[in-house]
BAFIVEX-451945 format. One record per residue: residue number from 1; x, y, z of N, C-alpha, C in turn. Coordinates in steps of 0.02 Angstrom, whole numbers. Example, Ala and Ser with C-alpha at 12.3 -4.5 7.8 and 13.67 -1.06 7.14 Angstrom:
BAFIVEX-451945
+-----+--------+--------+--------+--------+--------+--------+--------+--------+--------+
! seq !    npx !    npy !    npz !   capx !   capy !   capz !    cpx !    cpy !    cpz !
+-----+--------+--------+--------+--------+--------+--------+--------+--------+--------+
!   1 !    660 !   -284 !    390 !    615 !   -225 !    390 !    660 !   -165 !    390 !
!   2 !    642 !   -112 !    354 !    684 !    -53 !    357 !    645 !      2 !    394 !
+-----+--------+--------+--------+--------+--------+--------+--------+--------+--------+
//
This chain:
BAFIVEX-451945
+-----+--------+--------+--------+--------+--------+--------+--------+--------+--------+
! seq !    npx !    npy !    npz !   capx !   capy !   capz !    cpx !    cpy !    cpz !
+-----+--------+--------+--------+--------+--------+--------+--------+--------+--------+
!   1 !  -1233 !    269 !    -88 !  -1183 !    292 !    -39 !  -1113 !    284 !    -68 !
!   2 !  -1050 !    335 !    -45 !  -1007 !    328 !    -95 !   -953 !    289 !    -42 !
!   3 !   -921 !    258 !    -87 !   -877 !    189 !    -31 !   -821 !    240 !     25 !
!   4 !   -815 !    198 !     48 !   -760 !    253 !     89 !   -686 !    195 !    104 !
!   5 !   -639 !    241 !     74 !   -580 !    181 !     44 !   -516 !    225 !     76 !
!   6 !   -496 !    184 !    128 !   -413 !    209 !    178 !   -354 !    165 !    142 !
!   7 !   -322 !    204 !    109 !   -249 !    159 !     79 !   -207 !    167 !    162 !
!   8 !   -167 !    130 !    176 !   -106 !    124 !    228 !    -42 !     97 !    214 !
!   9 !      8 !    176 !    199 !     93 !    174 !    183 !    125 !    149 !    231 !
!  10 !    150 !     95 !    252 !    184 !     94 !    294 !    259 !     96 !    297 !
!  11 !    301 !    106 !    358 !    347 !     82 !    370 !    369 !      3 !    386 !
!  12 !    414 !    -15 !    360 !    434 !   -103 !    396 !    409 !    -97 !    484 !
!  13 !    390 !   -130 !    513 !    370 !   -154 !    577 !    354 !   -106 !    620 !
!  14 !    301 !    -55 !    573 !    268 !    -13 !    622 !    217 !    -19 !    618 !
!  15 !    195 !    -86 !    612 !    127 !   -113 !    640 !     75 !    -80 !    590 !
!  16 !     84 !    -66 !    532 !     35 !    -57 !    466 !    -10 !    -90 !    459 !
!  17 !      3 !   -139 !    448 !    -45 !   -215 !    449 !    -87 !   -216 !    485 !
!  18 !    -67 !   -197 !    545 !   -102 !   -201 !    603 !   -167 !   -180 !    629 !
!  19 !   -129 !    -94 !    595 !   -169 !    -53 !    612 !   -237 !    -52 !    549 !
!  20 !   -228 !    -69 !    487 !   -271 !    -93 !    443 !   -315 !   -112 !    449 !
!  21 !   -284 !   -192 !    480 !   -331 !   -244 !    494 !   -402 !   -222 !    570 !
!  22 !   -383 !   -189 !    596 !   -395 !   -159 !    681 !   -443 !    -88 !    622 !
!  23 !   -436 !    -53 !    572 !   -472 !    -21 !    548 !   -515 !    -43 !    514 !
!  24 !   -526 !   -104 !    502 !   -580 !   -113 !    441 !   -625 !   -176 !    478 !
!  25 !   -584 !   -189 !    561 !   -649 !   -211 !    594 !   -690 !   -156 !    640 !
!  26 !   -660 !   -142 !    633 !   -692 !    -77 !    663 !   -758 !    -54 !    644 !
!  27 !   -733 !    -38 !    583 !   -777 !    -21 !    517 !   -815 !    -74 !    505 !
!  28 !   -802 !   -131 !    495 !   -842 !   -190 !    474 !   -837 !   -212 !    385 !
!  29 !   -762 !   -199 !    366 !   -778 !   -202 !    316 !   -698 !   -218 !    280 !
!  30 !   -682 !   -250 !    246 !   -603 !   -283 !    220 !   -563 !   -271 !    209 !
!  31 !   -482 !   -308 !    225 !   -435 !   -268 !    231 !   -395 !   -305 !    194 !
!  32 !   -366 !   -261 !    146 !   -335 !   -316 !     79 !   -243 !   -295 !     89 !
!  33 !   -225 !   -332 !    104 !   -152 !   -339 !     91 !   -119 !   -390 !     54 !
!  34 !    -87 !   -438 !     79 !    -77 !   -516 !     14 !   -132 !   -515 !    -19 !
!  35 !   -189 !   -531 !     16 !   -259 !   -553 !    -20 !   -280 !   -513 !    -83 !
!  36 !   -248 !   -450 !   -111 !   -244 !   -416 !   -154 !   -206 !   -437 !   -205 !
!  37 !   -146 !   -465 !   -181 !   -100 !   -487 !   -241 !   -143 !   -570 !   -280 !
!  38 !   -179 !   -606 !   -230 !   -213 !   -630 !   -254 !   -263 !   -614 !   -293 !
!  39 !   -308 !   -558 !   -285 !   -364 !   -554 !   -342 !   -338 !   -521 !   -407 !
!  40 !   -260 !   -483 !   -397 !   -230 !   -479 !   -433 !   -224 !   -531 !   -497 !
!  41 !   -195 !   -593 !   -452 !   -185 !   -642 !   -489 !   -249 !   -672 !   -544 !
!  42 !   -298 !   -691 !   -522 !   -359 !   -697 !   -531 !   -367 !   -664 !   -612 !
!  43 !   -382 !   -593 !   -599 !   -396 !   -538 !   -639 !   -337 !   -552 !   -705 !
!  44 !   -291 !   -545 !   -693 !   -231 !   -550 !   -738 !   -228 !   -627 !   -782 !
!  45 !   -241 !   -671 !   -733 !   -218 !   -756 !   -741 !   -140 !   -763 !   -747 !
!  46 !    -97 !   -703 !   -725 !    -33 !   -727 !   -691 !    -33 !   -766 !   -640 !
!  47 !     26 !   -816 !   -607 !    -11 !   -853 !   -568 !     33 !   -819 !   -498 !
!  48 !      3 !   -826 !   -435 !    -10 !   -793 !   -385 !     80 !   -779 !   -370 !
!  49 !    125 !   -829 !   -380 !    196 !   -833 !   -371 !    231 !   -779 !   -397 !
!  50 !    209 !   -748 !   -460 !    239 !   -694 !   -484 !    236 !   -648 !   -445 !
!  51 !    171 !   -637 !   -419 !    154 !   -574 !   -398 !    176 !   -577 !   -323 !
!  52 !    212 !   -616 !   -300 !    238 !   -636 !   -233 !    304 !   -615 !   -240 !
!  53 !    336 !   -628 !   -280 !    406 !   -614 !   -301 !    426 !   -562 !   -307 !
!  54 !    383 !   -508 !   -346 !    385 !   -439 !   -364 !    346 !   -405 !   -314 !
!  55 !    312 !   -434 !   -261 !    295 !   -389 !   -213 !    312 !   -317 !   -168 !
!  56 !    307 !   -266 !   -206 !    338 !   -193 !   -166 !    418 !   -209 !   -174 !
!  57 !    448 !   -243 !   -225 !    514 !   -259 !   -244 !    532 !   -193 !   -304 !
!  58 !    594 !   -181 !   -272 !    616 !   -132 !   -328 !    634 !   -148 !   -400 !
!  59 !    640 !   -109 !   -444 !    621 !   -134 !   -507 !    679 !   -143 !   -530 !
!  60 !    726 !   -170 !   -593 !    798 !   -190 !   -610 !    794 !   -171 !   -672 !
!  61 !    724 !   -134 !   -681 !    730 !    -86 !   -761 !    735 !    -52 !   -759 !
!  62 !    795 !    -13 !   -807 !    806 !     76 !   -837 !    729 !    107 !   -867 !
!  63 !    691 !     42 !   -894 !    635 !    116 !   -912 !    599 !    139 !   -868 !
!  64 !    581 !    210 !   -908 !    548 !    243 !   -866 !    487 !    226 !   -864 !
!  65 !    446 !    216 !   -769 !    357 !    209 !   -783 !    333 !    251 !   -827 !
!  66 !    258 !    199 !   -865 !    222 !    241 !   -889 !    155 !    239 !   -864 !
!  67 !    150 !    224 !   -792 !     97 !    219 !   -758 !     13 !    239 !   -776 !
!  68 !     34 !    306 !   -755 !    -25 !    359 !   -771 !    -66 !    351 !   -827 !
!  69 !     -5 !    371 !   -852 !    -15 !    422 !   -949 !    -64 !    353 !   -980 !
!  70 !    -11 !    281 !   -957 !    -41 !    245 !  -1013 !   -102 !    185 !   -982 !
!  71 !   -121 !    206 !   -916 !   -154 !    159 !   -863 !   -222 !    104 !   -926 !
!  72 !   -265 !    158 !   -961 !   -284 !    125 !  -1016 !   -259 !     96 !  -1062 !
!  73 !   -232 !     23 !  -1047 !   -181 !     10 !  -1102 !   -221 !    -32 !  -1155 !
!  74 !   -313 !    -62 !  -1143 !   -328 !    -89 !  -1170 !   -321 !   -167 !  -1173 !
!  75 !   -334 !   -205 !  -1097 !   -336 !   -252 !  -1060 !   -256 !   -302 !  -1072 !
!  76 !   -274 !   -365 !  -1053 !   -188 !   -400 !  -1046 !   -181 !   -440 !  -1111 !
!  77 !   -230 !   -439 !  -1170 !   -221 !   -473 !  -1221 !   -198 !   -403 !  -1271 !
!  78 !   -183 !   -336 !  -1250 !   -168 !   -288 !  -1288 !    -82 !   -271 !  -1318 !
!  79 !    -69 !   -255 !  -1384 !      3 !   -268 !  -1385 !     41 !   -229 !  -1350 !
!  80 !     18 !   -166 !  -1317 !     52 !   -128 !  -1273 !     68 !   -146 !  -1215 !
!  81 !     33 !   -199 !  -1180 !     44 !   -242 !  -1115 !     72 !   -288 !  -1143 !
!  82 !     65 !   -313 !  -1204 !    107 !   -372 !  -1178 !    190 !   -380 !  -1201 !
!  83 !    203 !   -306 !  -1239 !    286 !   -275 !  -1246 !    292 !   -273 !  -1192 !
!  84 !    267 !   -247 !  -1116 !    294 !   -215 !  -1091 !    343 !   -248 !  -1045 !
!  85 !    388 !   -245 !  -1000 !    449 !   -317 !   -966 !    394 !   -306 !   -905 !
!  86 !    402 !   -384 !   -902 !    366 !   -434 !   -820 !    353 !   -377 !   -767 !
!  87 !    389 !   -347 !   -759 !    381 !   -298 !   -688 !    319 !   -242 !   -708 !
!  88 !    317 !   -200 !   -739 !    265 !   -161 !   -761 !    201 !   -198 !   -779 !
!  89 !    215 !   -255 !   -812 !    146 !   -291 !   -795 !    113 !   -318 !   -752 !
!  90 !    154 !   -330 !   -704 !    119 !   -350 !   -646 !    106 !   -280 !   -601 !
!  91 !    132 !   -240 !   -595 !    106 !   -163 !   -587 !     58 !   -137 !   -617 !
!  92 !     44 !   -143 !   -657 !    -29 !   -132 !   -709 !    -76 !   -173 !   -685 !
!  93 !    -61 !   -241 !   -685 !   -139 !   -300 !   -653 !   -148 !   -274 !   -573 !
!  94 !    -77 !   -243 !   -534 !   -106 !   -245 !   -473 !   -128 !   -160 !   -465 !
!  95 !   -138 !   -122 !   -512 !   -156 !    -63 !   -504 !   -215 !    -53 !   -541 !
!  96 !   -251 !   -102 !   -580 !   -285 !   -104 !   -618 !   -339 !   -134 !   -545 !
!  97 !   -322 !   -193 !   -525 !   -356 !   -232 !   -467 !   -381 !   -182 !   -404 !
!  98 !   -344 !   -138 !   -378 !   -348 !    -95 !   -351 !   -420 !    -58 !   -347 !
!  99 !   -421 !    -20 !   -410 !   -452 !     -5 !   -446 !   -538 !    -24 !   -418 !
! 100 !   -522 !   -102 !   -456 !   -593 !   -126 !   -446 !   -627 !   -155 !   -380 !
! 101 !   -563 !   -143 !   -338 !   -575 !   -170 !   -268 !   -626 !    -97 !   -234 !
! 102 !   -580 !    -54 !   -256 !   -623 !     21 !   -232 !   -687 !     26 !   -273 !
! 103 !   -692 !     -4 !   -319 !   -761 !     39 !   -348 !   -807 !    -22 !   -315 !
! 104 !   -797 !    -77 !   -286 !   -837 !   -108 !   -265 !   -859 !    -97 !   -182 !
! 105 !   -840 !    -76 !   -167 !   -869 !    -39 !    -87 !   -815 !    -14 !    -25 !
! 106 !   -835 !    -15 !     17 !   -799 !     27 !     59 !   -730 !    -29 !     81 !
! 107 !   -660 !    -16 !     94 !   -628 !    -48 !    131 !   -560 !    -16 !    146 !
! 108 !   -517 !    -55 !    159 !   -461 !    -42 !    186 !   -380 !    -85 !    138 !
! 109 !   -349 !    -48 !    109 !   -299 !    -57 !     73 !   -219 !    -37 !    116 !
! 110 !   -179 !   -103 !    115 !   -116 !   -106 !    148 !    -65 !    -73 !     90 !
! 111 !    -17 !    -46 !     75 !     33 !    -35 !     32 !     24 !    -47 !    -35 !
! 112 !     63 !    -54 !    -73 !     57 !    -73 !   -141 !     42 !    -27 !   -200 !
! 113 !     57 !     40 !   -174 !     50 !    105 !   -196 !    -23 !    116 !   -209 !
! 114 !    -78 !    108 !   -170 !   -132 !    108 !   -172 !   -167 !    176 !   -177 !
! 115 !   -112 !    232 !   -132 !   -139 !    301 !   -133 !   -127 !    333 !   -215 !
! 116 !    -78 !    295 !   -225 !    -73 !    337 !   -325 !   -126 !    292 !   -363 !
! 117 !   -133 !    238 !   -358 !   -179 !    229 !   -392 !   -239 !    242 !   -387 !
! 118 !   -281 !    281 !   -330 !   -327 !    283 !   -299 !   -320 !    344 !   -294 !
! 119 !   -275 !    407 !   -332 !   -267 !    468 !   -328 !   -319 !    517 !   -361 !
! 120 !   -353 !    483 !   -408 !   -423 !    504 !   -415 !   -491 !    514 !   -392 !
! 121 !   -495 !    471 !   -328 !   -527 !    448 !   -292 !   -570 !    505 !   -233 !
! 122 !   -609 !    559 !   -250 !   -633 !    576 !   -183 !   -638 !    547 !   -108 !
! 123 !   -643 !    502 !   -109 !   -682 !    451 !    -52 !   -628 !    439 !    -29 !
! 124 !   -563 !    448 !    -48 !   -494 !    406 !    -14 !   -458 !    452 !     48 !
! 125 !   -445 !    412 !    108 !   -396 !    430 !    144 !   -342 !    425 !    136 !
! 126 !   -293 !    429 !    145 !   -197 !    400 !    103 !   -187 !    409 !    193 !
! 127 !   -164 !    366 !    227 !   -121 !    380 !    297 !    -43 !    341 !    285 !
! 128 !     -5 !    358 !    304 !     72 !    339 !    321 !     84 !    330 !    384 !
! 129 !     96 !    267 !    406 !    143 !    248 !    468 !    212 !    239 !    491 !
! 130 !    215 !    268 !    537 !    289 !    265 !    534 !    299 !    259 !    627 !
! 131 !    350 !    250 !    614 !    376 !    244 !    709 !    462 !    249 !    709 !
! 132 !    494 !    266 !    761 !    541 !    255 !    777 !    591 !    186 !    759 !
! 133 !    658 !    196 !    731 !    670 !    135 !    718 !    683 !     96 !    753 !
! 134 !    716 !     96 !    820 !    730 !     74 !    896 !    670 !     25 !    891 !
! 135 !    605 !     70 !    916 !    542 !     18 !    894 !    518 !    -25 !    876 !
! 136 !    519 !     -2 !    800 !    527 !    -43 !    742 !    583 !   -102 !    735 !
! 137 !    645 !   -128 !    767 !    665 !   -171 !    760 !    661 !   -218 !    829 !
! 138 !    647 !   -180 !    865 !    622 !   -233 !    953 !    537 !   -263 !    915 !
! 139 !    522 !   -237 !    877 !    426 !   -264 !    871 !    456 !   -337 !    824 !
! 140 !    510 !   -307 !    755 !    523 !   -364 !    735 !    558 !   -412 !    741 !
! 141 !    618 !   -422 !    794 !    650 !   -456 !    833 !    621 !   -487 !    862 !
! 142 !    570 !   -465 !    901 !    494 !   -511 !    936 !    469 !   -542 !    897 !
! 143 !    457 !   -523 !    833 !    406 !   -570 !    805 !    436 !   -628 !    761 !
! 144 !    497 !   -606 !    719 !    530 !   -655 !    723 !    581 !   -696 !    740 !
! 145 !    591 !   -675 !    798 !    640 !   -712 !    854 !    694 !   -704 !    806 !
! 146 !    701 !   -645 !    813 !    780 !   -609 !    776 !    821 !   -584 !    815 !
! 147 !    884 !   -567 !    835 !    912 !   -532 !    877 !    914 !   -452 !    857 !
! 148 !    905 !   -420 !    885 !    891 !   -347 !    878 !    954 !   -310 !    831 !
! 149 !    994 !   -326 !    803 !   1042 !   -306 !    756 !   1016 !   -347 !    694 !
! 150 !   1005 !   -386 !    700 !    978 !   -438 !    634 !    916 !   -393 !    594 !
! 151 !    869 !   -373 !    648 !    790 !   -338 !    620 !    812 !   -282 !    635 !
! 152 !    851 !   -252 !    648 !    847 !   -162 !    627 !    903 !   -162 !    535 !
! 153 !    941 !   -241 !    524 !    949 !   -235 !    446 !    909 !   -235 !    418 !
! 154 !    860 !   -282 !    439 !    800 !   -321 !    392 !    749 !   -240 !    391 !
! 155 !    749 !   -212 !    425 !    677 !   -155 !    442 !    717 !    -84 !    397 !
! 156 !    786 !   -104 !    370 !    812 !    -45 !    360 !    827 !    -62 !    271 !
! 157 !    828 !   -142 !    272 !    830 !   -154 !    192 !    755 !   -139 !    162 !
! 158 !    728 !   -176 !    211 !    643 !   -183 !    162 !    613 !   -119 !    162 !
! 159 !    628 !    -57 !    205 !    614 !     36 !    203 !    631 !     46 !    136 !
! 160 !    700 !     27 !    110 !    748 !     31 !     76 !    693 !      3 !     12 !
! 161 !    702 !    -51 !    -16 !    639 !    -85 !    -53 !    562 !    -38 !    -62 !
! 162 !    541 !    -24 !    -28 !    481 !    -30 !    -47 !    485 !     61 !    -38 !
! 163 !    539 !     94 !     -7 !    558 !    159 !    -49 !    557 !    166 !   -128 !
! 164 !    609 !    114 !   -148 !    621 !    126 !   -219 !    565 !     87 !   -250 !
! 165 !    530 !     51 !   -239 !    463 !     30 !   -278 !    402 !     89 !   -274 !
! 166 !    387 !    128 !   -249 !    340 !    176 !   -232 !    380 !    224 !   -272 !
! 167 !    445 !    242 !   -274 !    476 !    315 !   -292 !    463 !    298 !   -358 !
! 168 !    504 !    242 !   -388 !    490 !    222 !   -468 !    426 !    230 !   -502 !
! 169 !    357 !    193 !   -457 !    308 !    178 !   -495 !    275 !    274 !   -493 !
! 170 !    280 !    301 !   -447 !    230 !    342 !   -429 !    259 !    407 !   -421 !
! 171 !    228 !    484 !   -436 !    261 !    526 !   -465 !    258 !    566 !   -382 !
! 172 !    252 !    512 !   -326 !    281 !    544 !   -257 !    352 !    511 !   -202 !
! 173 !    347 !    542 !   -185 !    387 !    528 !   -133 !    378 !    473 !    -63 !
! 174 !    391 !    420 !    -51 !    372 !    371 !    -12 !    396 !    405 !     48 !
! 175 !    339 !    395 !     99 !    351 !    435 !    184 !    350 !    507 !    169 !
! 176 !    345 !    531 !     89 !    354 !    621 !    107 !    281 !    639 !    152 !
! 177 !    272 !    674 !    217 !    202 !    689 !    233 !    137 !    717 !    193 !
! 178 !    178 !    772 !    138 !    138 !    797 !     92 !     94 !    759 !     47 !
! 179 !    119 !    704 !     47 !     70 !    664 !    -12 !     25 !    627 !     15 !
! 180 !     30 !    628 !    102 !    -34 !    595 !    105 !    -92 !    638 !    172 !
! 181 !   -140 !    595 !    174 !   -190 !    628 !    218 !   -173 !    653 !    302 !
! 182 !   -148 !    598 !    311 !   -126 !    571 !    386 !    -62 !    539 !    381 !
! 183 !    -11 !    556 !    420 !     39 !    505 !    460 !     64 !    525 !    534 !
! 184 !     51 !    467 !    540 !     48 !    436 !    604 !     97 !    390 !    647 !
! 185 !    123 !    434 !    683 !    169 !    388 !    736 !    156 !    341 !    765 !
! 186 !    150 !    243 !    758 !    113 !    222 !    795 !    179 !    198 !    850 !
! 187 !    242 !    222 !    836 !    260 !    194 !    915 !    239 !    254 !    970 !
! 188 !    230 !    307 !    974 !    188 !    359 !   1024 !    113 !    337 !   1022 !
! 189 !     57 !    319 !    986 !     -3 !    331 !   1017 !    -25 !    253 !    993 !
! 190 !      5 !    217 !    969 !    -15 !    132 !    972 !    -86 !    126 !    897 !
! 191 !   -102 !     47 !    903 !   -157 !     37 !    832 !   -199 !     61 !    863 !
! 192 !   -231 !     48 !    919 !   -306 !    113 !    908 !   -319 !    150 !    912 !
! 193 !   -234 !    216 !    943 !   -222 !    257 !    922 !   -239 !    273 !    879 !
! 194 !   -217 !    263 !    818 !   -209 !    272 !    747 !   -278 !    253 !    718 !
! 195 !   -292 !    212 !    733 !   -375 !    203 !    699 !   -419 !    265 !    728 !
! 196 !   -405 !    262 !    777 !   -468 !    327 !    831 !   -439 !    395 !    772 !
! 197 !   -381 !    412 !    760 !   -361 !    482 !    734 !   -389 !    469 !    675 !
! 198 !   -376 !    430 !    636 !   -414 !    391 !    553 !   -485 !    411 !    541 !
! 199 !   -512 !    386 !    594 !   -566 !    400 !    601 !   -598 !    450 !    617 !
! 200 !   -577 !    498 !    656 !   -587 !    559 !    693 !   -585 !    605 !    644 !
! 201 !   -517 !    590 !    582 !   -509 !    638 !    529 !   -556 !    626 !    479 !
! 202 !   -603 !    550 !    467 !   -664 !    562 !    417 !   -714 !    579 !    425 !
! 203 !   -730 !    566 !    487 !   -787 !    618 !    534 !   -780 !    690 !    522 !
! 204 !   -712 !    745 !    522 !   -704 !    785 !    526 !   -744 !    802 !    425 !
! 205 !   -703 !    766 !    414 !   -717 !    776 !    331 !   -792 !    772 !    294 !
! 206 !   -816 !    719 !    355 !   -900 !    738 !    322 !   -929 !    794 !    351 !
! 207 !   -895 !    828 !    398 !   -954 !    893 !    448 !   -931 !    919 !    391 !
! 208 !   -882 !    935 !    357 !   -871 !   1007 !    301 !   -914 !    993 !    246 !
! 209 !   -934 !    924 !    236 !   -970 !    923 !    154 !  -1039 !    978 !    155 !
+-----+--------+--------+--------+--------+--------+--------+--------+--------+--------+
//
């Protein structure tokens, strides 16, 4: 049976996570967000802190990715990985990790440019979340007892961030609709909203096989 693997783009505090986590019980089956940067770690033997640091953080290098072209670089003891500066290597272990998370069975992947690396992938859904920003900074004001000017900075820096980490690594556009399967408003139809449409759209996809 061939795995069946949902990456999820999100927006800052439109409940991505959420809706992930709410998809892969559904499903019955795992939902990797941090816990990724960990097997990351693992796989690599960087230790888990790096990969915390550079998390969906924009990059402070002029070179250009060589993602794709050079994804075979010939593991982390190779001299091509190990020229390459700190940031691309830890982009490589966590796109490399990726990787082996999908070929091992069905689940559910949070951010971390999971739809480009997984752009080979028949079996993959790519969905994008997004919501209103109004929304989006009352959900995170709530959650972390922020005052509602405080979390519409915070929801408008980290968009900001993990824009330019997706634009850099990956030869798309972060939030463009075109690049992915599904996006989804979850401040109009809520997480099981969004799981029910998720779902509704892979159902749709096996009646055509």
């Amino acid at each position: 049976m061939n795995n069946h693997i949902y990456t999820i783009g999100r927006e800052f505090g439109s409940g991505g996570k959420d809706i992930g986590t709410a998809l892969a019980k559904r499903l019955g089956v795992k939902c990797y967000d941090k816990e990724l940067l960990k097997e990351a770690s693992k796989e690599s033997g960087y230790c888990a802190e790096i990969f915390e640091n550079h998390d969906e953080k924009p990059t402070n290098s002029l070179l250009y990715s060589l993602v794709m072209d050079t994804y075979s670089f010939g593991g982390y003891s190779s001299a091509p990985f190990l020229d390459m500066p700190l940031n691309h290597k830890i982009f490589l272990a966590q796109f490399d990790t990726i990787k082996k998370i999908a070929d091992k069975g069905s689940c559910v992947i949070v951010g971390r440019c999971a739809d480009y690396a997984l752009a080979d992938n028949p079996n993959c859904i790519n969905v994008f979340i997004h919501a209103n920003l109004d929304y989006r900074a009352e959900r995170i004001a709530k959650k972390l007892n922020l005052s509602v000017n405080k979390a519409r900075d915070m929801v408008q820096k980290t968009d900001k961030q993990r824009a330019s980490y997706y634009n850099y690594y990956t030869s798309k556009k972060w939030g463009d609709s075109r690049g992915y399967d599904l996006t989804l408003d979850s401040g109009r139809i809520g997480v099981q909203g969004c799981v029910d449409l998720i779902l509704a759209y892979r159902e749709q996809l096996e009646r055509q096989k």
